[in-house]
N, C-alpha and C positions, 0 to 999 in steps of 0.2 A: 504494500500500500504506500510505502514510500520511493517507489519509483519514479515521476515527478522531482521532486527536491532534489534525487540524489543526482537524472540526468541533468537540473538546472546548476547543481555543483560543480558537477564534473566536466560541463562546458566551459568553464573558465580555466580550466585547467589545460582540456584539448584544444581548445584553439588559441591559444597563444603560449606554446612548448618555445621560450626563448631560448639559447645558449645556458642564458644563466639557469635556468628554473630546471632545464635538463640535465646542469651540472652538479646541481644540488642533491637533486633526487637520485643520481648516477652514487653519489657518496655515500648520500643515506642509505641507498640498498645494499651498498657493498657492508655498510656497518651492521646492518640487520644482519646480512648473510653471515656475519660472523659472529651477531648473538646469538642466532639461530642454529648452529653448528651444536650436534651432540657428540659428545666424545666416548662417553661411559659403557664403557665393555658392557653393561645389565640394560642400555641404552635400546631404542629402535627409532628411526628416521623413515618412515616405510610410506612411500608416495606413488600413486601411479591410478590405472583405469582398470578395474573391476568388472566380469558383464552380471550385472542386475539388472532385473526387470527387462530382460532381453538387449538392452542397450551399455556401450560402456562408461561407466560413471566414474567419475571420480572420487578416490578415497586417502586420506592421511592419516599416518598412526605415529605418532609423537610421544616420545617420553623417555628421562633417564631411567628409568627403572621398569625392568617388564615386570617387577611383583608388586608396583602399587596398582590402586582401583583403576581400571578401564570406564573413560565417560566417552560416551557419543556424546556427542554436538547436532543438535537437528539448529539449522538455519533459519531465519524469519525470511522476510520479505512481501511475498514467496520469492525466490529467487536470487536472495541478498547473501550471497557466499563467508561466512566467519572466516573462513581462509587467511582473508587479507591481515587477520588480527593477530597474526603469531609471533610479531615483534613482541605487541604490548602485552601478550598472553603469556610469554617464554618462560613463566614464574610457575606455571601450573602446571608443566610438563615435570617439572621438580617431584609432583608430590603425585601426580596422576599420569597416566598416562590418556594420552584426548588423540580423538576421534574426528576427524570433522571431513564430510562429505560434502560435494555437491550434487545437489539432486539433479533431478531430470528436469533440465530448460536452465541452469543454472552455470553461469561460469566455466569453470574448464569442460564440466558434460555437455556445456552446448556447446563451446568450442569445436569437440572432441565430434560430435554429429549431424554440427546444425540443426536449423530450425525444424527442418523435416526429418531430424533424423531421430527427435525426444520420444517420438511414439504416442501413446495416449499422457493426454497432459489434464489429469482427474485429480483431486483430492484423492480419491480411493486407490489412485493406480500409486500413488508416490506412496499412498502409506502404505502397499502391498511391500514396497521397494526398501520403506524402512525396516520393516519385520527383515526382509533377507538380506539387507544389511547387517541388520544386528544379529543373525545366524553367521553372516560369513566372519565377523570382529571375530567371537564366542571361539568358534573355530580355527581362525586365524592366531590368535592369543592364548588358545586354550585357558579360557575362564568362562564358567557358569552363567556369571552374571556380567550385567556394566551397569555402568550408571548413566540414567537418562536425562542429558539436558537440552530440554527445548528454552529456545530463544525466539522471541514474540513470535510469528505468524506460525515458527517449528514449533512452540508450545502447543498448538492447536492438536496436532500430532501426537505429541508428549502426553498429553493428558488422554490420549485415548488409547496410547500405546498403553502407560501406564497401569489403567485401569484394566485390559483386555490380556497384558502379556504379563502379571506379577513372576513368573516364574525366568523371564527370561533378565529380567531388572533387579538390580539391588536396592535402588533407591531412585525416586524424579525429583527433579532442580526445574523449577520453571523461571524463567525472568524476562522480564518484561512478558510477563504472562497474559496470553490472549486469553477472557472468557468470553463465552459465546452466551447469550441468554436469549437468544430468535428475535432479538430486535426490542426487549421490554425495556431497557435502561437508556436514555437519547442522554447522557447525562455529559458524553463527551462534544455533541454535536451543540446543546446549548450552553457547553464553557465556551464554546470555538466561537459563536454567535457573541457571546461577551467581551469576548477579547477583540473581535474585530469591531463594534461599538466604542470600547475603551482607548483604541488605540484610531479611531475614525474613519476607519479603512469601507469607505461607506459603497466604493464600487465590490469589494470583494463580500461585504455585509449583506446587499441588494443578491449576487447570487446565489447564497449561500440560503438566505430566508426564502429564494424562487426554486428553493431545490420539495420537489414532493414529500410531507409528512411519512411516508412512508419509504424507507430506505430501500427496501426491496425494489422498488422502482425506478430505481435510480439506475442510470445507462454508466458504461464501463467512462465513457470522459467524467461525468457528474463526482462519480464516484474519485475518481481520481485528480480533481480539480479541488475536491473533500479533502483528501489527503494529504493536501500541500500547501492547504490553508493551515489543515491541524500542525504542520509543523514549522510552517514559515510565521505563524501569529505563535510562536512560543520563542521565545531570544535562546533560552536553557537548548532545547530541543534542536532551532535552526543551528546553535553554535557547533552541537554535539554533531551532527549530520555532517557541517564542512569540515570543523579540526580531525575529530577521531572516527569517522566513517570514511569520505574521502579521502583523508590526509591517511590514513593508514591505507587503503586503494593504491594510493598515487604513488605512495615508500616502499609497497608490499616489492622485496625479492624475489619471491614468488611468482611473479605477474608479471607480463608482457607488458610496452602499450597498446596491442593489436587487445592483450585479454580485457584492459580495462574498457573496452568497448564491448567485449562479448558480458561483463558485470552488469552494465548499463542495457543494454539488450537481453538481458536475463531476469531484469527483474519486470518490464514491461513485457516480455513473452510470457511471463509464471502469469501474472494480474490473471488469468483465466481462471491459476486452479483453485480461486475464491469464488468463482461463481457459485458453489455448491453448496457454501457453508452459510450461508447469511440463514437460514434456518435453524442452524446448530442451537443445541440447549444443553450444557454441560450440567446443570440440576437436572434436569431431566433425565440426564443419559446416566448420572451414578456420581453419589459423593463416596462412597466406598470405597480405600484403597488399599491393596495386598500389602504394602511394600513402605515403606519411608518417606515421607512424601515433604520437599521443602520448596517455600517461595521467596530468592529474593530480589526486592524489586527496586528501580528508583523513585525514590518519596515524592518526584516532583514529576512524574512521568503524566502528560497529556495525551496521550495517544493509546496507552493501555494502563490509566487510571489505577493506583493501587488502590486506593478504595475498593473498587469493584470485585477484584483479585481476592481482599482481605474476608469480604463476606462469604466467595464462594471454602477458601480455607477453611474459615471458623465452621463450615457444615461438612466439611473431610474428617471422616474414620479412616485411622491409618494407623500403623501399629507405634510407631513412633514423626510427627510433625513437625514443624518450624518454618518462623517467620519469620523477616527481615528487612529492612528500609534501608536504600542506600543514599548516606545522605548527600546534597545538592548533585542529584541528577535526575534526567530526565527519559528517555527513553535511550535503550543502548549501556542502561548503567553498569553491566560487567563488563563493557571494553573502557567507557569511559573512566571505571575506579578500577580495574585491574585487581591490582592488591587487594583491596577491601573484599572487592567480591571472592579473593583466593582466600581469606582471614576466614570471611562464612562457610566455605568449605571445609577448609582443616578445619572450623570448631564444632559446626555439627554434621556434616555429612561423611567425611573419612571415618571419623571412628565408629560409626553407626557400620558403613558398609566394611572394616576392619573387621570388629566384632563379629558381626554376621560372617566373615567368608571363614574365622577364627572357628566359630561354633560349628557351621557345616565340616570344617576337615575334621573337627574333633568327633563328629558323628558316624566321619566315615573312616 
């Protein structure tokens, strides 16, 4: 949903590639590539194209040590690749080993097949595609379990992976947690409607109140013209999108300039696999969960409201839970605090999924 913002960012960057801006970024890659660098004999660096869901996707398995916790990373967007974030993430490879793919229509898999070459581009088909993902990790790693973290639109995912596969997950990490309630909470749409009042923005206010009462109805521009109000009328929000969204895109070692166009073309090619969900109802479908269940989010997040997040928590059965506020940020708050969000980790989720894999060897 934030494709909009991200292509308006990322055009300043593509067309005006001076000597100097080239030379910069030529530097900073190279220093990345050498934070990025694992050395540790118990290490794995494991990057390449995988065939899932009949096409080949791309997969990275990261981390100095193959016996701590294994977490997937499910992506937001849809389409929006965490990839780029391995500079500012290089702390959590320390303590975990991470997972992070890109789906189908996403970054290096679209790259890797074009636009005709993603196959079915469904909510249903991508989450077939996360289930034997997380078969081939399990396998790949030989470990039982991993830890699930969905990141906003991959949360959507996350929470249903969660709830349906407790046997294949040791624990779910949502952030920047989407919930879905079929459309009954408008409660993001009329903060957006205030802020564009308070700040006078009275041609983007005019469309924004001409848009139909009912979301559902709203055509794939409407919807996407929504989106980039909700985060160019937040200063938090637009800040986060150009320094640590883009600015990590633009440094990424990782990434071509050909790829940071296939980024930008990945996330308006996904924008489909939303059509399906605007009905979703996560009370509905089940507060029940198998497995350890934590949220943490940014305090000041506009676009997936912790509030909303906090209620649907407070009604999770789960054998062990936890909550969290990361403070001054906005959406994106585990790239934008790094640390802090690694600090929530080791305090409650490693020794919970330690324990647990502790007690299962002792069983067997």
């Amino acid at each position: 949903m934030l494709a909009a913002i991200v292509a308006t960012s990322a055009a300043a960057l593509l067309t005006a590639p001076t000597a100097g801006i080239l030379g910069h970024r030529a530097l900073k890659r190279r220093l990345h590539t050498s934070l990025l660098r694992i050395d540790s004999l118990k290490g794995i660096d494991d990057q390449g194209f995988v065939r899932i869901g009949g096409i080949d996707q791309w997969i990275s398995v990261r981390g100095e040590d193959l016996t701590n916790p294994v977490v997937l990373e499910l992506h937001g967007g849809p389409g929006a690749s965490t990839a780029i974030f391995g500079p500012r993430t290089r702390s959590w490879e320390k303590h975990f080993t991470i997972v992070r793919w890109d789906m189908r229509g996403t970054l290096k898999t679209l790259g890797r097949g074009g636009a005709g070459g993603q196959g079915e581009m469904t909510f249903e088909r991508i989450y077939a595609d996360a289930v034997e993902v997380t078969d081939h990790i399990r396998t790949r790693l030989g470990v039982d379990k991993v830890v699930l973290l969905g990141h906003s639109y991959g949360s959507a995912f996350g929470l249903r992976l969660a709830r349906e596969f407790p046997e294949r997950y040791s624990a779910y990490v949502g952030t920047d947690q989407n919930i879905h309630d079929a459309g009954r909470d408008d409660s993001v749409h009329q903060a957006l409607l205030a802020r564009l009042r308070a700040t006078g923005k009275r041609k983007e206010l005019a469309a924004v109140e001409a848009l139909d009462a009912d979301k559902h109805r709203w055509t794939a521009r409407e919807s996407a013209m929504h989106a980039k109000l909700l985060a160019t009328s937040d200063p938090l929000t637009l800040n986060t999108m150009k320094k640590v969204v883009m600015g990590s895109l633009w440094l990424s070692p990782l990434h071509s300039l050909r790829e940071l166009g296939h980024f930008l073309k990945g996330m308006s090619f996904s924008e489909q696999v939303t059509e399906s969900t605007s009905g979703f109802d996560d009370w509905a479908d089940g507060t029940a969960f198998e497995l350890p269940f934590f949220l943490f989010l940014g305090e000041k997040d506009v676009l997936t409201p912790p509030d909303r997040a906090r209620r649907f928590f407070d009604d999770v059965q789960a054998p062990v839970k936890g909550f969290a506020l990361i403070e001054d940020c906005s959406h994106f708050a585990a790239f934008r605090r790094p640390e802090r969000f690694l600090e929530l980790l080791l305090a409650h989720v490693r020794p919970v999924v330690v324990a647990g894999e502790s007690a299962a060897a002792a069983d067997i």
